[in-house]
Every structure is written in structure tokens, then in C-alpha cells.
C-alpha positions as CSV (number, residue, x, y, z in Angstrom):
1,X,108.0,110.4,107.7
2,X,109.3,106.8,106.7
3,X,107.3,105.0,104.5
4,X,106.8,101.3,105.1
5,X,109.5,100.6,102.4
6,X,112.0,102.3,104.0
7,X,111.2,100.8,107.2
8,X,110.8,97.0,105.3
9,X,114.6,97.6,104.1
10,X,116.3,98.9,107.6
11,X,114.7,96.0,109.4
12,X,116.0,93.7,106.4
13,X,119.1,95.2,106.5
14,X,120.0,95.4,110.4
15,X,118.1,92.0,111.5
16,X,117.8,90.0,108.1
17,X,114.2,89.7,108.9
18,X,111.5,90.0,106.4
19,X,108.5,92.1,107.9
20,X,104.8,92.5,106.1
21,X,103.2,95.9,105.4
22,X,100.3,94.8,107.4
23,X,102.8,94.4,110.2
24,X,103.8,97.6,110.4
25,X,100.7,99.3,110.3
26,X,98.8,96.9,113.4
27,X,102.2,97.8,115.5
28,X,101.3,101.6,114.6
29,X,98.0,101.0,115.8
30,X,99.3,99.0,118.9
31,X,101.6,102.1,119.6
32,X,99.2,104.6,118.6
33,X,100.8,106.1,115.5
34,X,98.2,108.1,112.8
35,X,97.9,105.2,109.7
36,X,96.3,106.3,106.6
37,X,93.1,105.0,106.0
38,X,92.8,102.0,103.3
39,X,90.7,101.2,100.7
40,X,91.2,97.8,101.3
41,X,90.6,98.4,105.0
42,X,87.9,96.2,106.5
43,X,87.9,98.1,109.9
44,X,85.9,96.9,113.2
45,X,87.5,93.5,111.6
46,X,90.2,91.5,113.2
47,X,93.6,91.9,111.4
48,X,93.8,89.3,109.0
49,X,97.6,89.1,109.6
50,X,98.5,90.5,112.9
51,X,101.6,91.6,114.1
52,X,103.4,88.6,116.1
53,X,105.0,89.7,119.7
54,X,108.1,88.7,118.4
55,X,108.3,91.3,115.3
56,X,106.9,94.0,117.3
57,X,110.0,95.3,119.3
58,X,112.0,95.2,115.6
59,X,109.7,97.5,114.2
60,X,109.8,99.9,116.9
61,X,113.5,99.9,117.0
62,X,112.6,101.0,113.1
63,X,110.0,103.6,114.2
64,X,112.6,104.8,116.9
65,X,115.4,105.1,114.1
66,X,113.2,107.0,111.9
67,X,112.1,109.2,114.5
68,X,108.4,108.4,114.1
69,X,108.5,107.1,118.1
């Protein structure tokens, strides 16, 4: 499985885009990937940082690469 590094640096890489962990975790969700629970986590909240529409199909291009889609 890709960590959200790895993922970070293809999309940086390919697209020159700079994407936040948090990012990449809410289009898990939105996709229904398993996430790892948080400490930090304040869940039944809304995402304090959610992933915009525009970022979303980058990051599944990413999940797609890494074969997590």
C-alpha cells in the first residue's frame, strides 16, 4: 500500500501540484478506501480542510497508479 508520501510526490511530480495529507485521506473516504484511524481525528466533525473537486480526480489518478483503486 502507498503511503500518503509517496502519493504527495507522484502527484508533485506528474502535475506539479502540491496536495495536503488531509486531502488524501477525505478523497479515501469519498471513494471508500479503509483510512487508519487518528489520534487527532475529531470524527462525526466536518473536515476541517476538505478535499476541493478540483484535486480529487489527481489523487485518484494517484490511487489508480498505485493500485489502491
Amino acid at each position: 500500500m502507498a503511503t500518503y508520501k509517496q502519493i504527495q510526490e507522484y502527484i508533485k511530480t506528474k502535475h506539479q501540484v502540491t496536495i495536503k495529507t488531509c486531502w488524501i485521506a477525505h478523497a479515501k473516504e469519498q471513494l471508500g478506501l479503509p483510512i487508519k484511524a487518528s489520534q487527532r481525528s475529531s470524527e462525526g466533525k466536518p473536515r476541517v480542510y476538505p478535499c476541493p473537486e478540483d484535486k480529487l480526480p489527481l489523487i485518484k489518478e494517484a490511487f489508480e497508479y498505485f493500485h489502491l483503486l
